[in-house]
N, C-alpha and C positions, 0 to 999 in steps of 0.2 A: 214522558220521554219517548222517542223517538228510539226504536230499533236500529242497531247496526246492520248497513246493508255486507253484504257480504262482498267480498271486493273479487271482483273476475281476471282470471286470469289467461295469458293464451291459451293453457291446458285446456278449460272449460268452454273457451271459442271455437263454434261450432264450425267444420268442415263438410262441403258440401259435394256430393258425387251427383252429377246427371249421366241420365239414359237416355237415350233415343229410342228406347222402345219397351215395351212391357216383356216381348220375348228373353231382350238381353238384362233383362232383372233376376228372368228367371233362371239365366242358363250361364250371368256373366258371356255371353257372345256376341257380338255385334252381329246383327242381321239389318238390312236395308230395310228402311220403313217409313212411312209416315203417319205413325203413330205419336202423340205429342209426347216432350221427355218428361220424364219422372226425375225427382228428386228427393234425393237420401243426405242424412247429416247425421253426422258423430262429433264427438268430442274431438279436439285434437289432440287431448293426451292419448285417447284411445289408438286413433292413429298412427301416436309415436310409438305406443304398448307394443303393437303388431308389427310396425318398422322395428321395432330393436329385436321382438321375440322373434322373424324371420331373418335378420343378422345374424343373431345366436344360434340357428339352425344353418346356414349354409356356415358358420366359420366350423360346427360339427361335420358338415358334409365334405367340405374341400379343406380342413384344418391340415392334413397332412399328406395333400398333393406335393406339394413341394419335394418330401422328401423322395417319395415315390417316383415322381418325373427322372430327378437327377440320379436317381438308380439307375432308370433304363439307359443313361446316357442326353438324355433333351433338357433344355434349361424353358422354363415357364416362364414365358413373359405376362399374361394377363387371363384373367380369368371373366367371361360376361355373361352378368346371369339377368333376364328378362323377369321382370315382377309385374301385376298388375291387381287392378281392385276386383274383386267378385263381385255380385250383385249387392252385398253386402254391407261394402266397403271394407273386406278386410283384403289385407293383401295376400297373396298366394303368386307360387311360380306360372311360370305362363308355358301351358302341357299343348297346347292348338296349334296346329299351322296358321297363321293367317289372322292369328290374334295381337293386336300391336302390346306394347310393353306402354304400359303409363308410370315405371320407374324401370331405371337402368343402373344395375349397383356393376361397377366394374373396379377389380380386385387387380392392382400393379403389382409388383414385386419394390420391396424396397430397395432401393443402390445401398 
């Protein structure tokens, strides 16, 4: 008999990060280059592990803006926070001037 193959799923579907440069592997920074790109792969439940565990952390970090704003008198229309992949592929907030965002989580207010 024949082995059951194991059946794949998206979780297990690999996600792939390119670089443009060996620099920005190591530092997450884009620098001009003509270095050939490298490429990185995770899982993409790994990817999702890191999207929801940096959700969980900004909903602790801005969890009770709201109340706060409307103390001082201002009403909060939206909140925008810059993410992007480190060398790594994990994701992290984006600390650089001049480094683009490769996700954009923005936070409305419900009506």
């Amino acid at each position: 008999m024949m082995a059951k193959q194991k059946r794949k799923t998206i979780s297990d579907e690999p996600v792939y990060f390119v670089s443009s440069s060996t620099d920005e592997m190591k530092t997450g920074v884009r620098l001009q280059s003509l270095q050939p790109q490298r490429t990185l792969a995770k899982r993409a439940g790994e990817v999702k592990e890191d999207y929801e565990a940096i959700l969980n952390q900004i909903n602790f970090i801005i969890g009770d803006t709201d109340t706060k704003i409307k103390e001082s008198g201002f009403k909060l229309e939206q909140i925008k926070i810059g993410l992007g992949f480190n060398a790594k592929g994990k994701i992290a907030f984006i600390a650089e001037a001049g480094v683009e965002a490769s996700i954009e989580v923005l936070f409305k207010r419900k009506e």
